[in-house]
N, CA, C and O atoms as a GROMACS GRO file, in nm:
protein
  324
    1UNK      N    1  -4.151 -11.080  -7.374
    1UNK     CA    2  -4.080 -11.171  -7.287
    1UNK      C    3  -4.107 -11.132  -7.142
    1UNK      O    4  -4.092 -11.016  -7.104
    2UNK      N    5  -4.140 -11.218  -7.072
    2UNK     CA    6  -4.155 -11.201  -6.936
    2UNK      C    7  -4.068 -11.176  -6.789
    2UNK      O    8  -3.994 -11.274  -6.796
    3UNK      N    9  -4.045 -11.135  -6.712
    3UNK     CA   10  -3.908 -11.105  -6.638
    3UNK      C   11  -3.908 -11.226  -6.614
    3UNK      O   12  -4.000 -11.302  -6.644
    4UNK      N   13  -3.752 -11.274  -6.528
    4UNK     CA   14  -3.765 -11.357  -6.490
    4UNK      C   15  -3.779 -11.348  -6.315
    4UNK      O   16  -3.746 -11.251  -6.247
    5UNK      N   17  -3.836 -11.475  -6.264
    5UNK     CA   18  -3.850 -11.483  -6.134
    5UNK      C   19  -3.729 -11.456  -6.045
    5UNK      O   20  -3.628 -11.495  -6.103
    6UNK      N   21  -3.700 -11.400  -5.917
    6UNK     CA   22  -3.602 -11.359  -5.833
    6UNK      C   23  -3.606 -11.477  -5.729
    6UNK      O   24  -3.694 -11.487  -5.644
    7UNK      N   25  -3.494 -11.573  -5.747
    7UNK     CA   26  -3.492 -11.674  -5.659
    7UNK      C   27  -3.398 -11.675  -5.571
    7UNK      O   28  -3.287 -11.623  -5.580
    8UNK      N   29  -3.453 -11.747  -5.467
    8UNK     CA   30  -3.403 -11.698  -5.327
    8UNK      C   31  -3.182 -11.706  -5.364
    8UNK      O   32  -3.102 -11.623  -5.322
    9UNK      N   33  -3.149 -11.833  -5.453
    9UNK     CA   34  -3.004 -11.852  -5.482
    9UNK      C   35  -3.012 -11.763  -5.552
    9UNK      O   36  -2.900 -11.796  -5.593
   10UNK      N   37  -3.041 -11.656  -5.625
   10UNK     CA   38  -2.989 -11.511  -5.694
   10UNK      C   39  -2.963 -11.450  -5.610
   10UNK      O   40  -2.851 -11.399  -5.614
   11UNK      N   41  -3.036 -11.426  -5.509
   11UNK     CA   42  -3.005 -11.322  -5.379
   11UNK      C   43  -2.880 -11.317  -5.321
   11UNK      O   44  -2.800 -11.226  -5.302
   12UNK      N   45  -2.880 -11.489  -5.286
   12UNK     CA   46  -2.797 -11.514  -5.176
   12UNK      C   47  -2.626 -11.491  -5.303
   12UNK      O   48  -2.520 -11.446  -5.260
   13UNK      N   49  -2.643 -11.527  -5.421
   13UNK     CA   50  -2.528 -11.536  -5.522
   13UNK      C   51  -2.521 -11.364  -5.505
   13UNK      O   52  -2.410 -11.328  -5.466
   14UNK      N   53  -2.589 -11.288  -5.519
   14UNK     CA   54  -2.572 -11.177  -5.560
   14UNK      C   55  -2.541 -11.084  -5.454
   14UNK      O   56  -2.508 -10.973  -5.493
   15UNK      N   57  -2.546 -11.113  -5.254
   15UNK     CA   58  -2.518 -11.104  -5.144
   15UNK      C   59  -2.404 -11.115  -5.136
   15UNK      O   60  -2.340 -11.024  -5.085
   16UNK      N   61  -2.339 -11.235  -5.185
   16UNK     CA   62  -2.183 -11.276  -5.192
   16UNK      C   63  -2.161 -11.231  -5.246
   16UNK      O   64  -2.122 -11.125  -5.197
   17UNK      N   65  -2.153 -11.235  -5.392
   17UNK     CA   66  -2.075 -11.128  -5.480
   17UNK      C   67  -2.145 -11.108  -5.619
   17UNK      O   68  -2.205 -11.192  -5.686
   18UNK      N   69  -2.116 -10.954  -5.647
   18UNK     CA   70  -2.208 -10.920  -5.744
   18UNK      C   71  -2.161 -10.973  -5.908
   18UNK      O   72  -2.237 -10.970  -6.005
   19UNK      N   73  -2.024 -11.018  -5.910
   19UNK     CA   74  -1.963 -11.045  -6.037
   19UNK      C   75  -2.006 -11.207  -6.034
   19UNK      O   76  -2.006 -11.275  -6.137
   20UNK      N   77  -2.035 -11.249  -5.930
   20UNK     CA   78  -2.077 -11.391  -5.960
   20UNK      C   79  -2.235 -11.407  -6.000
   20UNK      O   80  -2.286 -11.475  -6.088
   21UNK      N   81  -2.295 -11.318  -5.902
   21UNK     CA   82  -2.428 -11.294  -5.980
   21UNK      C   83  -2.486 -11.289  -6.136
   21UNK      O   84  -2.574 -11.344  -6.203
   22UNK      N   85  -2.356 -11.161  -6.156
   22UNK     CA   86  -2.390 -11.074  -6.308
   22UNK      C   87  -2.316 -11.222  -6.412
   22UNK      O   88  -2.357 -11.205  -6.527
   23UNK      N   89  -2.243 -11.328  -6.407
   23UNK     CA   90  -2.176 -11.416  -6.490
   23UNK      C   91  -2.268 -11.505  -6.469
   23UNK      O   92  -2.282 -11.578  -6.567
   24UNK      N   93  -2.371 -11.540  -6.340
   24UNK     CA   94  -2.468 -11.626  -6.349
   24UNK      C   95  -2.555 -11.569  -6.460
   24UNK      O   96  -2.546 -11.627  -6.568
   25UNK      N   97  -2.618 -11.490  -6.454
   25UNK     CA   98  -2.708 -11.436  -6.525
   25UNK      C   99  -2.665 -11.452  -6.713
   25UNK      O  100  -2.754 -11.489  -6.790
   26UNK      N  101  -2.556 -11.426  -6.753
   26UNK     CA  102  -2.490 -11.442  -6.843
   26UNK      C  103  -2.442 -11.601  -6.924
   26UNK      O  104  -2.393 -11.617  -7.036
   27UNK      N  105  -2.475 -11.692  -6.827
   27UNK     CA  106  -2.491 -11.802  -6.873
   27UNK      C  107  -2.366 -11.851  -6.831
   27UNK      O  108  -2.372 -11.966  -6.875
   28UNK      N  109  -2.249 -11.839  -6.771
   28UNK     CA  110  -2.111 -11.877  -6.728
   28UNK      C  111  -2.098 -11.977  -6.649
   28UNK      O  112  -2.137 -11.961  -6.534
   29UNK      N  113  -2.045 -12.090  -6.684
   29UNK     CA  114  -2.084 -12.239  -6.549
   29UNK      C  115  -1.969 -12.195  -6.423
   29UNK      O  116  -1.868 -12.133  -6.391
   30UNK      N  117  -2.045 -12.257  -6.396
   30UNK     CA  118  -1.962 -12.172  -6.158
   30UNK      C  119  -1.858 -12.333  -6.180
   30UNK      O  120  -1.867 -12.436  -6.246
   31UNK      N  121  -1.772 -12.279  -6.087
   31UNK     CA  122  -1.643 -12.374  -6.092
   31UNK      C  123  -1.660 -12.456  -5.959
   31UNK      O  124  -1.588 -12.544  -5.912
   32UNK      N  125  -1.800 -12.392  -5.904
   32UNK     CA  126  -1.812 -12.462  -5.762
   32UNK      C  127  -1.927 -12.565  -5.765
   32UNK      O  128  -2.011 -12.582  -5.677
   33UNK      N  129  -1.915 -12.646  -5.911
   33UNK     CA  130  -2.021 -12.744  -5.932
   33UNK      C  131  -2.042 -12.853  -5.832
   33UNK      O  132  -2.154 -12.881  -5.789
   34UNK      N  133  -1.911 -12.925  -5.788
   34UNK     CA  134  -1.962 -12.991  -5.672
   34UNK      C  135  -2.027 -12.954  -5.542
   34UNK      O  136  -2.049 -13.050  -5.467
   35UNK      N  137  -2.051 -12.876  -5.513
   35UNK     CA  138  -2.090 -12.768  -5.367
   35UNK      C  139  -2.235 -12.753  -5.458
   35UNK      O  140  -2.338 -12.791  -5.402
   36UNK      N  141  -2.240 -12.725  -5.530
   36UNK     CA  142  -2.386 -12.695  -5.587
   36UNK      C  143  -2.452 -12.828  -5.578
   36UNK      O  144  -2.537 -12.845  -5.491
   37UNK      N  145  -2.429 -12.899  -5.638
   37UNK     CA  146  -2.472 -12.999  -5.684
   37UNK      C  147  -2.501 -13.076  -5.501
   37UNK      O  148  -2.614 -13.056  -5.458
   38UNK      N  149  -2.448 -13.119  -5.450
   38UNK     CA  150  -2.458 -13.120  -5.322
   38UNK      C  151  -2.574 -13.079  -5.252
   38UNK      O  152  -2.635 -13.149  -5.171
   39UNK      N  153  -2.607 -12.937  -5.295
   39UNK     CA  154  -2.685 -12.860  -5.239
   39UNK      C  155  -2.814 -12.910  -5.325
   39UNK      O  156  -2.912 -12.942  -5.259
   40UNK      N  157  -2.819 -12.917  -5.410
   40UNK     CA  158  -2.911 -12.980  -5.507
   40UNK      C  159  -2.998 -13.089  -5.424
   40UNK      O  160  -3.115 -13.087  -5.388
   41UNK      N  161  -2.868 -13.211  -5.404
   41UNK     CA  162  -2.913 -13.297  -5.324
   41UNK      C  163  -2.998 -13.298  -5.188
   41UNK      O  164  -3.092 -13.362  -5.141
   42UNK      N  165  -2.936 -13.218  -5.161
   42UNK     CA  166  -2.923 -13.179  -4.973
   42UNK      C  167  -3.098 -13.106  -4.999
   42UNK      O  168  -3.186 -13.121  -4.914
   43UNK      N  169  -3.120 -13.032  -5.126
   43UNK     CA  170  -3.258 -12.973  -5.046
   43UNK      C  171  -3.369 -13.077  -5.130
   43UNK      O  172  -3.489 -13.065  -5.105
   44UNK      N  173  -3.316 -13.189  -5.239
   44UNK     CA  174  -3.449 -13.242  -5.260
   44UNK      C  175  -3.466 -13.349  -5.148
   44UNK      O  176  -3.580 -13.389  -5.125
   45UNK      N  177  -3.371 -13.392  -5.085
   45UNK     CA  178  -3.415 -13.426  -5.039
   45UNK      C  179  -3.498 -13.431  -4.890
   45UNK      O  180  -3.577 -13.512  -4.841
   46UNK      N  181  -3.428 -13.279  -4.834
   46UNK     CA  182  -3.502 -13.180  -4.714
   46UNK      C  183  -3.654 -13.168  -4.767
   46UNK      O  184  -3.739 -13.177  -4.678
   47UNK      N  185  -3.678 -13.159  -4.834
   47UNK     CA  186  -3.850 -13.188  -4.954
   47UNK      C  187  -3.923 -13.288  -4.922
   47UNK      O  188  -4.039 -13.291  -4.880
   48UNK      N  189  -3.820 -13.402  -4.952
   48UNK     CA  190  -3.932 -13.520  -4.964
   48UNK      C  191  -3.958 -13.542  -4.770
   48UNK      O  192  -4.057 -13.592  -4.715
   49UNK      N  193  -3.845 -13.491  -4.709
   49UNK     CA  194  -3.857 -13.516  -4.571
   49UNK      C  195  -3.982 -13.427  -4.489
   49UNK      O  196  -4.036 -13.463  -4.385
   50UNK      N  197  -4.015 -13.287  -4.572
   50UNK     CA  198  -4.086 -13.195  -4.546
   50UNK      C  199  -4.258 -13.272  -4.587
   50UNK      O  200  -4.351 -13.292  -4.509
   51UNK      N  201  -4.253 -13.296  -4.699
   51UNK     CA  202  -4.339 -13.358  -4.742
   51UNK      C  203  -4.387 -13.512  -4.675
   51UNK      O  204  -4.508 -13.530  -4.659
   52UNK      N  205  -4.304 -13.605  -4.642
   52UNK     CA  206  -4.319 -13.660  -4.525
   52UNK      C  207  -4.422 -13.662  -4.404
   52UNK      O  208  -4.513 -13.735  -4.365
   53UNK      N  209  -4.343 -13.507  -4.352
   53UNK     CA  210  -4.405 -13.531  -4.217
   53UNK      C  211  -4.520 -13.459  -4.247
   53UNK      O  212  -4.616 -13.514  -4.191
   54UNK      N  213  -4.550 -13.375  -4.301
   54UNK     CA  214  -4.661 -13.327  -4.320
   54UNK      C  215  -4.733 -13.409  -4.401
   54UNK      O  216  -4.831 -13.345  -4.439
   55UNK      N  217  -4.734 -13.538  -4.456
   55UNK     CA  218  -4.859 -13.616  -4.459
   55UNK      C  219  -4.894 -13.718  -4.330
   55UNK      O  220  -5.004 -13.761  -4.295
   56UNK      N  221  -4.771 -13.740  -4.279
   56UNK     CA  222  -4.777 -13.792  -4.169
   56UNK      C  223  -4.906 -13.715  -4.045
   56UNK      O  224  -4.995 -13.772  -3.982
   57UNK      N  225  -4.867 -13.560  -4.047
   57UNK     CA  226  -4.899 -13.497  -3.938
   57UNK      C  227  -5.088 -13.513  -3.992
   57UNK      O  228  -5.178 -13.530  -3.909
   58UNK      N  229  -5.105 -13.505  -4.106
   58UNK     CA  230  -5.252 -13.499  -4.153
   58UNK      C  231  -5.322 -13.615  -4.148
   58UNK      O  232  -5.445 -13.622  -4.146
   59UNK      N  233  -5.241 -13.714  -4.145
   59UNK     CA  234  -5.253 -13.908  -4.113
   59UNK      C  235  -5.299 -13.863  -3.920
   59UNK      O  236  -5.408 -13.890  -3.868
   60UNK      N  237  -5.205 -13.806  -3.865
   60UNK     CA  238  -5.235 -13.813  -3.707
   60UNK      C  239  -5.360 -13.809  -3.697
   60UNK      O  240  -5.442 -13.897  -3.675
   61UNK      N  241  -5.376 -13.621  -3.729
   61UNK     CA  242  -5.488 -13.585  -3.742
   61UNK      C  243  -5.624 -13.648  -3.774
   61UNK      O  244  -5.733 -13.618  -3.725
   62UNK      N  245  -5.595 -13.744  -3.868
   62UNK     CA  246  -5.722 -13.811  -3.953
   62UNK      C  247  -5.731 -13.919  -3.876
   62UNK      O  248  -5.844 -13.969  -3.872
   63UNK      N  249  -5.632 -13.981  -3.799
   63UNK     CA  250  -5.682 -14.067  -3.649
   63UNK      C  251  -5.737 -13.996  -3.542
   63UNK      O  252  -5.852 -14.004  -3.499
   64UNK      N  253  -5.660 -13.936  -3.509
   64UNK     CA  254  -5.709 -13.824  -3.403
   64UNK      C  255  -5.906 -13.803  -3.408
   64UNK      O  256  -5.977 -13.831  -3.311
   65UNK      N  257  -5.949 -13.759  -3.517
   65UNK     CA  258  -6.059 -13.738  -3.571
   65UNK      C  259  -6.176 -13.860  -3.514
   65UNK      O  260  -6.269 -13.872  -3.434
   66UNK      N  261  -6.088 -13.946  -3.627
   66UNK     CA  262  -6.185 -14.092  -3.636
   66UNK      C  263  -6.163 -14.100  -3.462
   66UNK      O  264  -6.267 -14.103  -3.396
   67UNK      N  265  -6.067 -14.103  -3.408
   67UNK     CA  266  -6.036 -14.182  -3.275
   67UNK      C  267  -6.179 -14.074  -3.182
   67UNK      O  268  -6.250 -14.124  -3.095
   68UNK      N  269  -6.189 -13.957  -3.218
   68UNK     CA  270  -6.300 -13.897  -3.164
   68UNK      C  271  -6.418 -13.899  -3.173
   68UNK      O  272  -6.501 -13.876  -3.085
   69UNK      N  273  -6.440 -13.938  -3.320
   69UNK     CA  274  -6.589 -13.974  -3.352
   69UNK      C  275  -6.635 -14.143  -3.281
   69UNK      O  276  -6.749 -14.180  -3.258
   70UNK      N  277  -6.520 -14.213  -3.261
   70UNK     CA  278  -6.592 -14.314  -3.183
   70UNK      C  279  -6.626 -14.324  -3.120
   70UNK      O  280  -6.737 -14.377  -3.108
   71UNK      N  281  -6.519 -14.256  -2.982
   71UNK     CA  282  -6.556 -14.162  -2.856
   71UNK      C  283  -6.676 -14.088  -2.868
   71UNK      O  284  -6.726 -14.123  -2.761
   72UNK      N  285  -6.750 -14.020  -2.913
   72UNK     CA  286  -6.879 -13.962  -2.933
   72UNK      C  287  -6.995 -14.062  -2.974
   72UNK      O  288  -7.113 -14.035  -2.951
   73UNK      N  289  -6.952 -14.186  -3.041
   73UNK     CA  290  -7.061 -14.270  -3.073
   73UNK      C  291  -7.078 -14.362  -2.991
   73UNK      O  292  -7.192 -14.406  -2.977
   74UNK      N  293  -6.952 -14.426  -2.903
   74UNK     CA  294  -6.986 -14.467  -2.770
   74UNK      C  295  -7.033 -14.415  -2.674
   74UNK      O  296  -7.102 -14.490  -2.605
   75UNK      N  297  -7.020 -14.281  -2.631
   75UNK     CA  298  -7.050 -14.249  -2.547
   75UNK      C  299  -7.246 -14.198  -2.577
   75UNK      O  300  -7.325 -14.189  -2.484
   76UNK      N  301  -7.278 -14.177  -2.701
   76UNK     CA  302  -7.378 -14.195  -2.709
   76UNK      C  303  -7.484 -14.316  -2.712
   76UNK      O  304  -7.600 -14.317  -2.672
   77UNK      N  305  -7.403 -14.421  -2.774
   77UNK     CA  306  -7.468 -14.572  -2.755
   77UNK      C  307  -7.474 -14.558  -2.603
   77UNK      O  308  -7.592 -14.563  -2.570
   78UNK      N  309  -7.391 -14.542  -2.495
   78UNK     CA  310  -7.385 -14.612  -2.351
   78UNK      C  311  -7.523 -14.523  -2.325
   78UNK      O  312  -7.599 -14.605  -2.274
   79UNK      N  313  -7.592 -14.399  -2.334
   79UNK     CA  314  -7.638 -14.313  -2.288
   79UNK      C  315  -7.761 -14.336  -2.357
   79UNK      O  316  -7.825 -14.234  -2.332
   80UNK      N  317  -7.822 -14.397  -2.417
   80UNK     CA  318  -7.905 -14.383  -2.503
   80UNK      C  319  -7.957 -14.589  -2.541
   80UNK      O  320  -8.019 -14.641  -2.634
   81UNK      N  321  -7.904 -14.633  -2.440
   81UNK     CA  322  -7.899 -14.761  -2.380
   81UNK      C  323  -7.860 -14.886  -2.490
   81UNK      O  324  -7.853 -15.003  -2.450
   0.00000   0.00000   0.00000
């Protein structure tokens, strides 16, 4: 059997308190399901917003690019008559 991975909410559970940690680990459901669940929400969708802009920012870029290579092919057409 393989360990399991150390995720960043074990840390932070196990920072706060170690008996909440050791009952996570144990399989015990947390009484603070709505706050979790919340949080659930709150980071998929910080994700899709992350994911977002960073196709966005690679979209700029990929104008940016093209917008330069035209600039270089005009300025070679004007020069080259």
């Amino acid at each position: 059997m393989s360990p399991r991975p150390i995720r960043a909410s074990d840390l932070v559970t196990y920072v706060y308190c170690r008996r909440a940690w050791w009952y996570r680990l144990q399989g015990y459901a947390s009484s603070n399901t709505s706050h979790m669940q919340a949080g659930e929400v709150f980071h998929a969708a910080h994700g899709w917003r992350v994911f977002r802009a960073r196709l966005l920012q690679m979209l700029g870029w990929g104008v940016l690019l093209v917008a330069l290579l035209a600039l270089v092919a005009l300025a070679v057409f004007y020069w080259l008559g």
